[in-house]
C-alpha positions as CSV (number, residue, x, y, z in Angstrom):
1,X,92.3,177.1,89.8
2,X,93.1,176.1,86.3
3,X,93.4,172.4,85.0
4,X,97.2,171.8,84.4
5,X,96.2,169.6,81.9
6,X,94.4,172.0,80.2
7,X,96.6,174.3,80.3
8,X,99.5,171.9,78.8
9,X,96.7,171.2,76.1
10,X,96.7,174.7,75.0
11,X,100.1,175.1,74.8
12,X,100.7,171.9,72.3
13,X,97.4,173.9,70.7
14,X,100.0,177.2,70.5
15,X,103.1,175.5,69.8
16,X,101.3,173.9,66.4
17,X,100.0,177.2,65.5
18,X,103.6,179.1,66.1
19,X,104.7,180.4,62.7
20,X,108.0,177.9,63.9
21,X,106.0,175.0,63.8
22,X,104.7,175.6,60.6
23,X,107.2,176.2,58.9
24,X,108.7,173.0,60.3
25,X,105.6,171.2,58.8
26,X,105.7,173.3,55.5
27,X,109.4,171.9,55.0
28,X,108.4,168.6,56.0
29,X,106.1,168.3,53.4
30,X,108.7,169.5,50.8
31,X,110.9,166.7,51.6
32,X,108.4,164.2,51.1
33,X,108.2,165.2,47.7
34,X,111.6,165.2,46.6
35,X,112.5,161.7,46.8
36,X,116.0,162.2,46.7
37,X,116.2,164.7,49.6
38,X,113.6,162.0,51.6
39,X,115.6,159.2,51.1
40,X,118.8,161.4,52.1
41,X,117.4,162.8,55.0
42,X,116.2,159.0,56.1
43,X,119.7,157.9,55.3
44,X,121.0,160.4,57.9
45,X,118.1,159.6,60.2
46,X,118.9,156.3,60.6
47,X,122.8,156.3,60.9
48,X,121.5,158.8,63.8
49,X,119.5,156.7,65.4
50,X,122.1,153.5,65.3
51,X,125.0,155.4,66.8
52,X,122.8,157.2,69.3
53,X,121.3,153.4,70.5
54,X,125.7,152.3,70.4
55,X,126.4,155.1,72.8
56,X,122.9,154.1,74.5
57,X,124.1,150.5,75.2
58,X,127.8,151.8,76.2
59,X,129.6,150.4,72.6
60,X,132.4,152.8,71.5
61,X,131.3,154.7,68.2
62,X,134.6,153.9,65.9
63,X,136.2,156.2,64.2
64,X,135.5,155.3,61.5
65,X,131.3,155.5,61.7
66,X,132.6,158.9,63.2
67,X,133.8,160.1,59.8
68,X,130.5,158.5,57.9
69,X,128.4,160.2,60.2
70,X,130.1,163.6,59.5
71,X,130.2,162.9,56.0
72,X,126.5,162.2,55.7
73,X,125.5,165.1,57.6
74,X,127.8,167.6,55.7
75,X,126.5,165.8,52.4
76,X,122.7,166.5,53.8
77,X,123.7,169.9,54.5
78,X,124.1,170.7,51.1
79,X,120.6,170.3,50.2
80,X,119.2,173.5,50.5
81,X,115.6,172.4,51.8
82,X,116.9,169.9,54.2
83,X,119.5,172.6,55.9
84,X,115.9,174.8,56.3
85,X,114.7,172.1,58.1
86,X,117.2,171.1,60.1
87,X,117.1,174.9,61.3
88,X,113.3,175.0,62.0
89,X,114.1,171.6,64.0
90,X,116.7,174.0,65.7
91,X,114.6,176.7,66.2
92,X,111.5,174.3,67.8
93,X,113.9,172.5,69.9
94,X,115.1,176.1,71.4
95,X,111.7,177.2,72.3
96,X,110.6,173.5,73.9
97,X,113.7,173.4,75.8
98,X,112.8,177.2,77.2
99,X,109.4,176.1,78.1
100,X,110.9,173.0,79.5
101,X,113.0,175.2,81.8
102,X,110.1,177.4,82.6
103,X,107.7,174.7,83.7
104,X,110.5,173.2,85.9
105,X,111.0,176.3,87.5
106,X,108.9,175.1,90.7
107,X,110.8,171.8,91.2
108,X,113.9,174.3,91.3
109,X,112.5,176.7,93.4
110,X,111.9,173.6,95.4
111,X,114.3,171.0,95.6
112,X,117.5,173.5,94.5
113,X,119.1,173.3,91.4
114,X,122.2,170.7,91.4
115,X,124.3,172.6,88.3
116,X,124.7,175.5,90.6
């Protein structure tokens, strides 16, 4: 029988080598150069990351931050290379989130599935 860890190992090893990936890091790499784009795209990042730890600890986003938030994301939307990536990002997530169902399958097959 195979190591599962192994065999987890070589599927990071494919995922980095997946054309998606690449292109992910390609685009990644793109950003970093154009410092405006960068400091946009970390701009958006962190407003992300503040209202996601609000919701986190139970404090009501305003609506206010609501309509920044949209703003800065249709603003970082414009930006051509950013868009790209947040579509590669899209595109990655998809195919971890199929594997993550995949590799669950077992537990399901197991202990039921609760959605159902």
């Amino acid at each position: 029988m195979a190591n599962i860890y192994d065999i987890a190992h070589e599927l990071g090893k494919t995922i980095k080598e997946s054309d998606e990936f690449k292109l992910l890091k390609q685009l990644h790499v793109e950003i970093e150069k154009d410092q405006a784009a960068n400091q946009m795209l970390e701009n958006f990042r962190k407003m992300q990351m503040e209202l996601q730890q609000k919701q986190m600890q139970g404090v009501q986003i305003s609506e206010e931050e609501a309509q920044k938030a949209q703003q800065l994301f249709e603003l970082v939307q414009q930006q051509p290379i950013i868009s790209k990536m947040m579509e590669a990002e899209q595109r990655l997530s998809v195919i971890i989130t199929d594997i993550n169902r995949i590799i669950t399958e077992p537990l399901e097959e197991l202990y039921g599935n609760p959605e159902q």
